[in-house]
C-alpha positions as CSV (number, residue, x, y, z in Angstrom):
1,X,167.8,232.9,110.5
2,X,164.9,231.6,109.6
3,X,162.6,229.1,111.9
4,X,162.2,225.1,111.5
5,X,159.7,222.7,111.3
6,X,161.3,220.9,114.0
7,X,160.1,219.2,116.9
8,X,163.3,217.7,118.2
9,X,166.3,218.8,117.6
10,X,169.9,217.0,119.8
11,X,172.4,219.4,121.0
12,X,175.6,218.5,122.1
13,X,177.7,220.8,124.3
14,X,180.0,218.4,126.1
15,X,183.5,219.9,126.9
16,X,181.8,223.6,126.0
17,X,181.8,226.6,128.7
18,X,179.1,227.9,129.8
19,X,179.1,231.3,127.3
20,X,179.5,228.8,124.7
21,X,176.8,226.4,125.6
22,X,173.9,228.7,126.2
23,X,175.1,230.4,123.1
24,X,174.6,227.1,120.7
25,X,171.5,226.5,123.6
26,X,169.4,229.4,122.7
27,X,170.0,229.5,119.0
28,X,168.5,225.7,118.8
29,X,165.7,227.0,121.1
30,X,164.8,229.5,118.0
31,X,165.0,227.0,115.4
32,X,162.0,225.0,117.2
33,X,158.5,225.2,116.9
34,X,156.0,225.5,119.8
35,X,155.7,222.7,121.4
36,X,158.6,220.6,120.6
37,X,161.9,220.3,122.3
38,X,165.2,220.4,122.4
39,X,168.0,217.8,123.8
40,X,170.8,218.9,125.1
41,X,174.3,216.5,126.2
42,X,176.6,217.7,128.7
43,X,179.4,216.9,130.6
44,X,179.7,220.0,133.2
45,X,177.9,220.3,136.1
46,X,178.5,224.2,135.9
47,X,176.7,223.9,132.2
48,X,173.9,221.8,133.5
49,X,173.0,224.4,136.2
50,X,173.3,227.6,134.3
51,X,171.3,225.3,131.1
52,X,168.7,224.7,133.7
53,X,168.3,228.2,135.2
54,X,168.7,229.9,131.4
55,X,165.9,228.0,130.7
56,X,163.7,228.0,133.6
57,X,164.3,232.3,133.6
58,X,162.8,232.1,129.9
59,X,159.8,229.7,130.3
60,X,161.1,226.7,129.1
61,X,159.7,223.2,130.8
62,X,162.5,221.6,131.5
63,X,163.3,217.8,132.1
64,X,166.4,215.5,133.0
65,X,165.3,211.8,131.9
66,X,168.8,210.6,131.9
67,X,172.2,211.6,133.5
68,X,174.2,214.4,131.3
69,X,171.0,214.8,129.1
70,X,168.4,218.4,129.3
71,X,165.2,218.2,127.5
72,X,163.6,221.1,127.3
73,X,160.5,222.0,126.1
74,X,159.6,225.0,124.0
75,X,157.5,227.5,125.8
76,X,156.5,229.2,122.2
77,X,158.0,232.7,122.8
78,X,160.7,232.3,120.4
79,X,163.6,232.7,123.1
């Protein structure tokens, strides 16, 4: 698969389990460029936590600015 030019890209993994949502989570994470981010919808609090942890352990800034919404911010390293 070859990288974007994106700097945003919306990800919705509402009603997903976890395997499944950090699946379709990391493959958008490789599509972005450095520096832009990625916005992920959610509905699980079980998602949200392993989301947030996935992408703390990979470098990933990482910000909630609304309920059952994840930005997170490209760290650059392709992960």
């Amino acid at each position: 698969m070859r990288p974007s030019i994106m700097d945003r890209l919306l990800v919705d993994v509402q009603d997903m389990l976890c395997a499944q949502a950090l699946a379709v989570v990391g493959t958008a994470m490789r599509r972005l460029v450095p520096g832009s981010h990625l916005v992920v919808r959610y509905n699980s609090d079980d998602v949200r936590r392993d989301i947030l942890s996935w992408a703390r352990d990979q470098g990933h800034r990482v910000s909630e600015p609304a309920p059952h919404a994840i930005h997170l911010h490209s760290s650059g390293t392709g992960t």
